[in-house]
BARO-7545 format. One record per residue: residue number from 0; x, y, z of N, C-alpha, C, O, CB in turn. Coordinates in steps of 0.2 Angstrom, whole numbers, plus 5000, padded with zeros to 4 digits. Glycine has a CB too. Example, Ala and Ser with C-alpha at 12.3 -4.5 7.8 and 13.67 -1.06 7.14 Angstrom:
+-----+------+------+------+------+------+------+------+------+------+------+------+------+------+------+------+
!   k !  npx !  npy !  npz ! capx ! capy ! capz !  cpx !  cpy !  cpz !  opx !  opy !  opz ! cbpx ! cbpy ! cbpz !
+-----+------+------+------+------+------+------+------+------+------+------+------+------+------+------+------+
!   0 ! 5066 ! 4972 ! 5039 ! 5062 ! 4978 ! 5039 ! 5066 ! 4984 ! 5039 ! 5071 ! 4983 ! 5042 ! 5057 ! 4978 ! 5045 !
!   1 ! 5064 ! 4989 ! 5035 ! 5068 ! 4995 ! 5036 ! 5064 ! 5000 ! 5039 ! 5067 ! 5006 ! 5040 ! 5070 ! 4997 ! 5029 !
+-----+------+------+------+------+------+------+------+------+------+------+------+------+------+------+------+
end
This chain:
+-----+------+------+------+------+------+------+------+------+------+------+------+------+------+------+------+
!   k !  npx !  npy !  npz ! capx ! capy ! capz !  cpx !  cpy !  cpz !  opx !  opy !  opz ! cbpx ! cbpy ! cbpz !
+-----+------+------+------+------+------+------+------+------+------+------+------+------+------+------+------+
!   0 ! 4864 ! 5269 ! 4926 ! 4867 ! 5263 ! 4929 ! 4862 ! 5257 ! 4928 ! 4856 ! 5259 ! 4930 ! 4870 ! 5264 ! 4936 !
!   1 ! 4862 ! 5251 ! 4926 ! 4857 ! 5248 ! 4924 ! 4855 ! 5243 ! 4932 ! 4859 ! 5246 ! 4936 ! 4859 ! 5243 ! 4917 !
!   2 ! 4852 ! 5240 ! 4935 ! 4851 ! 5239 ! 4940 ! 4856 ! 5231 ! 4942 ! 4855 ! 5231 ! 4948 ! 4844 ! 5239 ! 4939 !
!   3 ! 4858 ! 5229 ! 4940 ! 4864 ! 5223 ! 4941 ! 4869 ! 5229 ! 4942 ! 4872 ! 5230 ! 4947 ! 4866 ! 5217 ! 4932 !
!   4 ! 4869 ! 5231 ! 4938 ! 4877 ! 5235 ! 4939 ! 4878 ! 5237 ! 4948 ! 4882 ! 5237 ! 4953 ! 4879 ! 5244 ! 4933 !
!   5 ! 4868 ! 5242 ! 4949 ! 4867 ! 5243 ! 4957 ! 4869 ! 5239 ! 4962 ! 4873 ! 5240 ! 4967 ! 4859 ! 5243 ! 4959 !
!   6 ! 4866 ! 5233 ! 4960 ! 4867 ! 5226 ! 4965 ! 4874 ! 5226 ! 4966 ! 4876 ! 5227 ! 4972 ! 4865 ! 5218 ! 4961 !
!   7 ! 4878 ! 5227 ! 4961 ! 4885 ! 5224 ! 4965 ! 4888 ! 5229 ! 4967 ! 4894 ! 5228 ! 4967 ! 4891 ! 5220 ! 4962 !
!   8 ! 4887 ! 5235 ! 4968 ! 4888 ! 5242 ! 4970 ! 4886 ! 5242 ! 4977 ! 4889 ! 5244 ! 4982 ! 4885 ! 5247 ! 4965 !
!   9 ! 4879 ! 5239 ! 4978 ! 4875 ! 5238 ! 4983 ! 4878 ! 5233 ! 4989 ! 4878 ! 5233 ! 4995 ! 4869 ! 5237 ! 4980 !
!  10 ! 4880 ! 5228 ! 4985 ! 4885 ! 5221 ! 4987 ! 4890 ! 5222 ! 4991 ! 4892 ! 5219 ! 4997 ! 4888 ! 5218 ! 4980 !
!  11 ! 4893 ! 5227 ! 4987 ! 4901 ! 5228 ! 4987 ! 4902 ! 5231 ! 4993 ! 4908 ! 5231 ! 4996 ! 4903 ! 5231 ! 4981 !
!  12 ! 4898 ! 5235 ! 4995 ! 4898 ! 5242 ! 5000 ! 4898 ! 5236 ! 5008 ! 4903 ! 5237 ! 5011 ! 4889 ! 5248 ! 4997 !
!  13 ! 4893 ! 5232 ! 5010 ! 4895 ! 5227 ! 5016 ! 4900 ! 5222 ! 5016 ! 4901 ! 5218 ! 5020 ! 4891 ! 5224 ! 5018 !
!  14 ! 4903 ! 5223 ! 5009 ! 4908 ! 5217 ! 5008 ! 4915 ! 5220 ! 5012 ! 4918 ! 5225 ! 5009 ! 4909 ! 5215 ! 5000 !
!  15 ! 4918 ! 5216 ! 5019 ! 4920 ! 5220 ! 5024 ! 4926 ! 5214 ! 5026 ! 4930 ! 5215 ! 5030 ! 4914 ! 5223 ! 5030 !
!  16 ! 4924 ! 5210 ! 5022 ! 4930 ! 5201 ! 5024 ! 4927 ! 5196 ! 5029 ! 4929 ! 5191 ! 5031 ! 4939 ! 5202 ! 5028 !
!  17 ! 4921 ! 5200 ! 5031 ! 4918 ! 5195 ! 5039 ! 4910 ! 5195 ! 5035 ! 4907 ! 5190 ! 5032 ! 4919 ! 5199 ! 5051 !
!  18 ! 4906 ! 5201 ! 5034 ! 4902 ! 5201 ! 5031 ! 4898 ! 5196 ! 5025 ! 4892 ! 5195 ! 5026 ! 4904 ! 5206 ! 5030 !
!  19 ! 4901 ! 5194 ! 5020 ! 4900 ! 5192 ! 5013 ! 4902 ! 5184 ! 5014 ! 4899 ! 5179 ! 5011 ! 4906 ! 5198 ! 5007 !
!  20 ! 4907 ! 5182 ! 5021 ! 4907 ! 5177 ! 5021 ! 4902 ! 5172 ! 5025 ! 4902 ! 5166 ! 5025 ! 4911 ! 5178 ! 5023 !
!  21 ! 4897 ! 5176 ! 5028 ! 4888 ! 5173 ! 5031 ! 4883 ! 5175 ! 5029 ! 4878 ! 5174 ! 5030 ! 4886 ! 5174 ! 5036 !
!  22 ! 4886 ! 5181 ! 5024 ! 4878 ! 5184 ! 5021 ! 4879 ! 5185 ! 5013 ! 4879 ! 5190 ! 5009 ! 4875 ! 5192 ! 5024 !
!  23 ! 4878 ! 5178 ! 5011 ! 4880 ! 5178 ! 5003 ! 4872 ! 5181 ! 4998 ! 4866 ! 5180 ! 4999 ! 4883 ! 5169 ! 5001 !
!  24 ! 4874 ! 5182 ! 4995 ! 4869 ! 5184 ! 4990 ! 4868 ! 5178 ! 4983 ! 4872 ! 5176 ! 4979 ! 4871 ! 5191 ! 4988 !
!  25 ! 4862 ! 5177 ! 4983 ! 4863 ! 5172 ! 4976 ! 4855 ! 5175 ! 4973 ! 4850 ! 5177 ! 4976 ! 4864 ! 5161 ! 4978 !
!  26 ! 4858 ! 5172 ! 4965 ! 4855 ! 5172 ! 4958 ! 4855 ! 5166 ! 4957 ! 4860 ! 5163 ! 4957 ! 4859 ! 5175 ! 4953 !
!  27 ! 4847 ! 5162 ! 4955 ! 4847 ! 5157 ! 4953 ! 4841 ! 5155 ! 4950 ! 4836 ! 5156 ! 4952 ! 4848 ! 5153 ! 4957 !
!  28 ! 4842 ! 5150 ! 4943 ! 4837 ! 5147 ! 4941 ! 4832 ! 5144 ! 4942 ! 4833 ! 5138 ! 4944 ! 4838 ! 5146 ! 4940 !
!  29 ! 4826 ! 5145 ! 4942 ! 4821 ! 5137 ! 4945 ! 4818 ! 5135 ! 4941 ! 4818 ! 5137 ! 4936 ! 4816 ! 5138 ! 4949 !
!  30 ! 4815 ! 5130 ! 4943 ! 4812 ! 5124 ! 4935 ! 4805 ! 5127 ! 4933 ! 4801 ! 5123 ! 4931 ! 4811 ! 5112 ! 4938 !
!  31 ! 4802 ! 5135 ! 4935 ! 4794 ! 5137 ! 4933 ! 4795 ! 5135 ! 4925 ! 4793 ! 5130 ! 4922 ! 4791 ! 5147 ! 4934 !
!  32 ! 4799 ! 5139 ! 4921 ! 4807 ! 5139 ! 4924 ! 4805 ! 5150 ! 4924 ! 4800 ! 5154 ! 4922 ! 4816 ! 5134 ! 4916 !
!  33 ! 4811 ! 5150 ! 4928 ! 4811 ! 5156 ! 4930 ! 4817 ! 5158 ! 4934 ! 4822 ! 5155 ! 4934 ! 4806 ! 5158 ! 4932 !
!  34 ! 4815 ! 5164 ! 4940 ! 4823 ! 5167 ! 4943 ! 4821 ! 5166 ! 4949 ! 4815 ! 5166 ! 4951 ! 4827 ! 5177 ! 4941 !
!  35 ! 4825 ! 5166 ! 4954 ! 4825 ! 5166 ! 4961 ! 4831 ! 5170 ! 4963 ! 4837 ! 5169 ! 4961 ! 4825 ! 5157 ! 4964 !
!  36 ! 4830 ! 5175 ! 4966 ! 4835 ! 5179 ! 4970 ! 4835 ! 5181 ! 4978 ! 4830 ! 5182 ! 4982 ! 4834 ! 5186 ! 4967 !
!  37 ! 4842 ! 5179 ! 4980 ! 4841 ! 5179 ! 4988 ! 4846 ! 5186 ! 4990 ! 4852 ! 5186 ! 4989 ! 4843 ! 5171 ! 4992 !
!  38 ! 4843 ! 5190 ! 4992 ! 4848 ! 5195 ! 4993 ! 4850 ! 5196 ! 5003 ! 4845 ! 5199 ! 5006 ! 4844 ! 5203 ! 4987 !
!  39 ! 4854 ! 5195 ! 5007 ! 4856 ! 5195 ! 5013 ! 4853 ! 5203 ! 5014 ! 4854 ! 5208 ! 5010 ! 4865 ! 5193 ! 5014 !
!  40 ! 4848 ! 5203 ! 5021 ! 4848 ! 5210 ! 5024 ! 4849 ! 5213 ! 5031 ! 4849 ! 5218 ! 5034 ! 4843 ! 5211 ! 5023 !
!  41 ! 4852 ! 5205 ! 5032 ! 4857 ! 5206 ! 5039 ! 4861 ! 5209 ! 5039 ! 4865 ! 5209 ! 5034 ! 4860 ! 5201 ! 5042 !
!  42 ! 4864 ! 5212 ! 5046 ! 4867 ! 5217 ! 5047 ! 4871 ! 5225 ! 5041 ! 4876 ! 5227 ! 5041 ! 4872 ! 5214 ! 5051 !
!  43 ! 4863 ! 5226 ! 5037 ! 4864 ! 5230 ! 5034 ! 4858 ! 5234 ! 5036 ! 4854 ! 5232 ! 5040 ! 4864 ! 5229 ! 5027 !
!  44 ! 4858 ! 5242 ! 5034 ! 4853 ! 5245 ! 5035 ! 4846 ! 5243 ! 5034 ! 4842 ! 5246 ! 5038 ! 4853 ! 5250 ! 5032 !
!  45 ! 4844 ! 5239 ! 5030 ! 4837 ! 5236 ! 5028 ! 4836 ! 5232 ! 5032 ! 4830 ! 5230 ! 5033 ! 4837 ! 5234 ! 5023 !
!  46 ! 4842 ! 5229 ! 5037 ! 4839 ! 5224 ! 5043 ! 4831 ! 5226 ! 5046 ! 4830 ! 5231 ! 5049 ! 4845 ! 5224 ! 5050 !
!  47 ! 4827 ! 5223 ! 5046 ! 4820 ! 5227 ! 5049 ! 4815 ! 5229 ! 5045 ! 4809 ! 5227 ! 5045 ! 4821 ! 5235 ! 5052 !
!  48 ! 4819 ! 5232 ! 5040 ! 4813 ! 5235 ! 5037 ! 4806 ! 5233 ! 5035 ! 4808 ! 5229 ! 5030 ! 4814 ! 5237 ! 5033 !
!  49 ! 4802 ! 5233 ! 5035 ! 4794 ! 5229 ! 5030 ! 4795 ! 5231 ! 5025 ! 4797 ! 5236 ! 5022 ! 4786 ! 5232 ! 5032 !
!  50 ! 4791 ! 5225 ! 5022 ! 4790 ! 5224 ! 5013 ! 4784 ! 5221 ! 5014 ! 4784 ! 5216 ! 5018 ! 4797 ! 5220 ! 5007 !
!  51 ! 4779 ! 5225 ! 5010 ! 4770 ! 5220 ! 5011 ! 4773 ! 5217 ! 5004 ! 4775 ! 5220 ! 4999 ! 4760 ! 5226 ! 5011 !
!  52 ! 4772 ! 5211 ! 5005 ! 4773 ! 5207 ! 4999 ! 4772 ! 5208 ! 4990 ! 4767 ! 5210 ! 4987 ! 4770 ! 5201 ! 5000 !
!  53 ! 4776 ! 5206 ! 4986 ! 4773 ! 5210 ! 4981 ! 4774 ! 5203 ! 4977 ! 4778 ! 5199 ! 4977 ! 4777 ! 5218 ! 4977 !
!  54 ! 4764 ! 5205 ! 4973 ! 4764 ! 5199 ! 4969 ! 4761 ! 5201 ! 4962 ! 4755 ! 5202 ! 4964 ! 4761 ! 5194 ! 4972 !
!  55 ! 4762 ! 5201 ! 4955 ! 4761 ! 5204 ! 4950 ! 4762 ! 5197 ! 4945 ! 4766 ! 5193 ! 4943 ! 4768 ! 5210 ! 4950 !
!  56 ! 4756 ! 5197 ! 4943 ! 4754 ! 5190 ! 4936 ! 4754 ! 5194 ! 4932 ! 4752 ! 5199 ! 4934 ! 4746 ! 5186 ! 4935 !
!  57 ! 4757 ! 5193 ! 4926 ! 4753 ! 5198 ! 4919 ! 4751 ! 5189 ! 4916 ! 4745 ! 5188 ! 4914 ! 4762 ! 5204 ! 4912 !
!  58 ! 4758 ! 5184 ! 4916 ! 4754 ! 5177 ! 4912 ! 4757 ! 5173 ! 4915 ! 4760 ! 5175 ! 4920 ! 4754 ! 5175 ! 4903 !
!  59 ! 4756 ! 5167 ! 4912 ! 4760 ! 5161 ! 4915 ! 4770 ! 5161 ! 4916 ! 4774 ! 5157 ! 4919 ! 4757 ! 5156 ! 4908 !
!  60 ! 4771 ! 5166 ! 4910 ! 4778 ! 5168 ! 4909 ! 4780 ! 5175 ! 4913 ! 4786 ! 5178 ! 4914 ! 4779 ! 5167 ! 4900 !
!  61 ! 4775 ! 5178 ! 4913 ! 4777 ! 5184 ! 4917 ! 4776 ! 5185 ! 4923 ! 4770 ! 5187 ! 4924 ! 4775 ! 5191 ! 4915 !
!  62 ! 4778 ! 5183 ! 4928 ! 4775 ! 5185 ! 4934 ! 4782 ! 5187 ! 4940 ! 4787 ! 5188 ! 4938 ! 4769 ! 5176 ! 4937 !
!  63 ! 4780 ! 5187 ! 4946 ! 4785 ! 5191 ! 4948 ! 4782 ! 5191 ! 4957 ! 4776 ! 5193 ! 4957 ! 4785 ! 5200 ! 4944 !
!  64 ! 4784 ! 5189 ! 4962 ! 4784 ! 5186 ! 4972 ! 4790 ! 5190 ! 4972 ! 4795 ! 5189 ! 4969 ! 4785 ! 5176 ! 4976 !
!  65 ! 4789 ! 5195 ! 4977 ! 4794 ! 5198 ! 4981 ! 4792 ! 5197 ! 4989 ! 4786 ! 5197 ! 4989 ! 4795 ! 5207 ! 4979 !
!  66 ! 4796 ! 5195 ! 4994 ! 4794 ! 5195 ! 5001 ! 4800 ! 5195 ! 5006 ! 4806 ! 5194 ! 5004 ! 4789 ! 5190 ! 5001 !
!  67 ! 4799 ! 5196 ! 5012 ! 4804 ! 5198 ! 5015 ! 4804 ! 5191 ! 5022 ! 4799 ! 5191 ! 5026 ! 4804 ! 5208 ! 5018 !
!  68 ! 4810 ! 5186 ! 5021 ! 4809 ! 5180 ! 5025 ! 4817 ! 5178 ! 5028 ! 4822 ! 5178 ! 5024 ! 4806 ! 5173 ! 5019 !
!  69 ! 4817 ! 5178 ! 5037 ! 4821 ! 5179 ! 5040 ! 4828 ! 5182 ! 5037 ! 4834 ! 5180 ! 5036 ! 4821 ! 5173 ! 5042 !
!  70 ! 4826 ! 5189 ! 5037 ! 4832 ! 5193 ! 5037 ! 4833 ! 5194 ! 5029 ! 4839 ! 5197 ! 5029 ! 4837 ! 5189 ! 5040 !
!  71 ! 4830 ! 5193 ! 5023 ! 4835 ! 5189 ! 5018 ! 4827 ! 5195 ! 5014 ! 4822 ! 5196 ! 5017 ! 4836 ! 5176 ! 5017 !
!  72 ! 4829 ! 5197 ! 5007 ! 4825 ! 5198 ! 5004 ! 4824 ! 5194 ! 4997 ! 4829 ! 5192 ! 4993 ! 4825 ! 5206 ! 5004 !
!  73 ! 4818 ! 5192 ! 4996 ! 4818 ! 5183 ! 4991 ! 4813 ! 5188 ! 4986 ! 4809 ! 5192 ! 4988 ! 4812 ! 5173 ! 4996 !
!  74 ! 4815 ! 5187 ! 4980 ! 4811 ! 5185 ! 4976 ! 4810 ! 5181 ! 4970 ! 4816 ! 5179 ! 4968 ! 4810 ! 5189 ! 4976 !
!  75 ! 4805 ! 5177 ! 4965 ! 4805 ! 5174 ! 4960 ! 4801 ! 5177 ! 4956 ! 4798 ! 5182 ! 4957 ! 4804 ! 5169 ! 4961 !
!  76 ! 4802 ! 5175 ! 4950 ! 4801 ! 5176 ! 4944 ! 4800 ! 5172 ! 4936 ! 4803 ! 5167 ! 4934 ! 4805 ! 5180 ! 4944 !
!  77 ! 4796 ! 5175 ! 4933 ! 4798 ! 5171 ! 4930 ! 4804 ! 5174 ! 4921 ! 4805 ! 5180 ! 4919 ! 4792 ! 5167 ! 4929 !
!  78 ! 4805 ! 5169 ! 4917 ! 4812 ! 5170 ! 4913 ! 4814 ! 5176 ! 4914 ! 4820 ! 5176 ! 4917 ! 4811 ! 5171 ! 4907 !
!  79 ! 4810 ! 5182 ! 4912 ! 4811 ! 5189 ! 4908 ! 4810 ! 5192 ! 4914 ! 4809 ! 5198 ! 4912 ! 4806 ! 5191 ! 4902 !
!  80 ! 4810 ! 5191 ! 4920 ! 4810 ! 5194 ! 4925 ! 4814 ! 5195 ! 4929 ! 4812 ! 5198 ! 4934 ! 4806 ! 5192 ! 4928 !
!  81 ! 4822 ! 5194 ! 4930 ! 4827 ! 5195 ! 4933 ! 4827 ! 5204 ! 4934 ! 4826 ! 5206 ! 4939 ! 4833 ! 5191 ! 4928 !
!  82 ! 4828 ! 5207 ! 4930 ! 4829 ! 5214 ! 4930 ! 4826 ! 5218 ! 4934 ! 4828 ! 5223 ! 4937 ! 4830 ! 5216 ! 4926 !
!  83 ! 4820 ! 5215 ! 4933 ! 4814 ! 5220 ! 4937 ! 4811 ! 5217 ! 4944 ! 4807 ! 5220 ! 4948 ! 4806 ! 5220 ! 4932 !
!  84 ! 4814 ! 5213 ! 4945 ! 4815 ! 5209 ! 4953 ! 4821 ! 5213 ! 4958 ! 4820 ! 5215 ! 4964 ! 4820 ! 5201 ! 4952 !
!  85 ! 4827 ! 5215 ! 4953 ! 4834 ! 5218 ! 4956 ! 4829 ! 5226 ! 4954 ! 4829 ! 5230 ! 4959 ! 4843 ! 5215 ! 4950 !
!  86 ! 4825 ! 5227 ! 4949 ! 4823 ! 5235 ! 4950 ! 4818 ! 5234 ! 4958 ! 4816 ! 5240 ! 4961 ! 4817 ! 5239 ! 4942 !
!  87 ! 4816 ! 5228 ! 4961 ! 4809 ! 5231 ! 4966 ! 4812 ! 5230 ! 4971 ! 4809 ! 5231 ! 4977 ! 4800 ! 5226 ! 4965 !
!  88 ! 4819 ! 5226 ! 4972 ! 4824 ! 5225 ! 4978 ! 4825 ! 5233 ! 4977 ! 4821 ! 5236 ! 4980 ! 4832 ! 5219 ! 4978 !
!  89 ! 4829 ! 5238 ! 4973 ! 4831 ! 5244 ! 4971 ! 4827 ! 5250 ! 4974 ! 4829 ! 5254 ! 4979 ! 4830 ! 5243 ! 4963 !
!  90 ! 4821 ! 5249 ! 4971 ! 4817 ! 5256 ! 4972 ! 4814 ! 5254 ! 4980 ! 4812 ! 5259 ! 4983 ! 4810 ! 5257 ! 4964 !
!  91 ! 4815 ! 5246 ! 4983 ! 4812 ! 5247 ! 4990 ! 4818 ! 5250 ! 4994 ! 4819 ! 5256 ! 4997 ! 4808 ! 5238 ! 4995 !
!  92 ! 4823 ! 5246 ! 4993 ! 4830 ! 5249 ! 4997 ! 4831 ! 5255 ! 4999 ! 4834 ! 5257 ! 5004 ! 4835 ! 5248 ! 4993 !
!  93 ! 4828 ! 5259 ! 4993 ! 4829 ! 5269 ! 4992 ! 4824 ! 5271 ! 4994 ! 4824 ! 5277 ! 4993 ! 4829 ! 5273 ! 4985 !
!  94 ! 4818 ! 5268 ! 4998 ! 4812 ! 5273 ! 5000 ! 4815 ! 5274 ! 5006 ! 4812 ! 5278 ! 5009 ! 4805 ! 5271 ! 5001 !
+-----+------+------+------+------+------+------+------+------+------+------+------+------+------+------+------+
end
């Protein structure tokens, strides 16, 4: 299952008709340019949990901020980094 397909599997699972309506999830562009992901961790199991921040340069075009800010797990990236953002939300979610 590739890791997008997780996400809305993951998504889908608190999506309850009151849920999805205050804790939306978004995918977005930013002008590095690169990806910005906000994924809701309110009133899901992960509410609470710690994430020591993750921060990973390879260059000016690869780089990769994961961190965990009021409730919400954020990360950015850049271009080519969408998938492996949704893998490090992924593989923290499952520890």
């Amino acid at each position: 299952m590739s890791y997008l397909k997780w996400l809305e599997s993951w998504y889908e699972s608190y999506c309850d008709d009151e849920w999805e309506q205050t804790h939306g999830l978004k995918i977005e562009s930013i002008d590095t340019p690169g990806w910005r992901v906000t994924i809701p961790l309110l009133e899901t199991e992960l509410e609470g949990k710690l994430l020591n921040e993750i921060i990973i340069d390879r260059d000016d075009n690869d780089w990769i901020r994961c961190w965990i800010k009021d409730g919400y797990f954020e990360g950015a990236g850049g271009l080519k980094n969408l998938e492996e953002m949704i893998q490090i939300f992924k593989e923290w979610a499952e520890k």
